[in-house]
C-alpha positions in Angstrom: 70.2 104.2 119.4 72.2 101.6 116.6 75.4 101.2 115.5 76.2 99.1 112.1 77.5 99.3 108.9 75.5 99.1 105.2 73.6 96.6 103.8 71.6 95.8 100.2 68.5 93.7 101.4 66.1 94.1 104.1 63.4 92.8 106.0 60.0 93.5 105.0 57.9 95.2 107.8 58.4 97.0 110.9 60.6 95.7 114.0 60.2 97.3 117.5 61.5 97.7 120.8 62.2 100.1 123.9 65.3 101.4 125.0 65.6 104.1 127.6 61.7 104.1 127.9 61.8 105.0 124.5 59.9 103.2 121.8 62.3 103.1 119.1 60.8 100.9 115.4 62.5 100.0 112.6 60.7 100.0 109.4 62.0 97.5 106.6 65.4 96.8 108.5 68.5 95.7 107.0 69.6 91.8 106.5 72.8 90.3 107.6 74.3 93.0 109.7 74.2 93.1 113.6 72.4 96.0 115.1 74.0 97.1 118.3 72.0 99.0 121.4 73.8 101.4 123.4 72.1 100.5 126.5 69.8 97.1 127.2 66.4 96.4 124.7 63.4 95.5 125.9 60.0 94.9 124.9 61.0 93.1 121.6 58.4 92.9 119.0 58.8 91.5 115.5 56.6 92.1 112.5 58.8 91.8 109.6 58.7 88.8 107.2 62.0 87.7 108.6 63.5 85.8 111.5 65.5 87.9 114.0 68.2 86.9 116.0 68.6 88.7 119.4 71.6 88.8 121.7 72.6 89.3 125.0 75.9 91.1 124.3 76.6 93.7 122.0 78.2 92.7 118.8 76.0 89.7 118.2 77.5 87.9 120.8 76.8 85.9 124.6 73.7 83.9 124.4 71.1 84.4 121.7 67.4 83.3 120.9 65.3 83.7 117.7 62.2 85.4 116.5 59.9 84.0 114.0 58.8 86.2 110.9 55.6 88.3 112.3 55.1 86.5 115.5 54.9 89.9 117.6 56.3 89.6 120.9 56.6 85.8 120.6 60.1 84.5 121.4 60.9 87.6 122.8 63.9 87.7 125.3 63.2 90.0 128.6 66.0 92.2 127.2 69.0 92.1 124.4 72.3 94.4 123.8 72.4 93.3 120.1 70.6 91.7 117.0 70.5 91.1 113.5 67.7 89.7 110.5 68.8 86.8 109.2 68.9 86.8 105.2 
């Protein structure tokens, strides 16, 4: 479950994840805006045209690492509270 405000661009592609043992996917997500999970991500997978940022706090805060444009599961941190597509 997310929570974020609008946005005019987006990713191209599909972006997923689990939360609660539930596979949650984003399909052409927004740019620019951080993304916020209610309880801890897991299971990270990116396969938009776009690098995604992923943090370990909500708000796009704490420490942070990067996923590259389609690389899949590649980069991906053992779990994340927030994240956001850079434009």
């Amino acid at each position: 479950m997310l929570a974020a405000a609008g946005s005019a661009s987006a990713a191209v592609g599909f972006f997923s994840y689990s939360e609660q043992s539930v596979r949650q996917i984003l399909s052409d997500p927004p740019d620019g805006r951080c993304l916020t999970l209610v309880t801890p991500g897991r299971d990270f997978r990116n396969f938009t045209d776009t690098t995604v940022e992923l943090f370990s706090l909500p708000g796009c805060h704490g420490e942070h690492t990067y996923m590259n444009p389609h690389s899949g599961l590649v980069g991906a941190p053992s779990w994340a509270r927030s994240f956001v597509f850079l434009p």
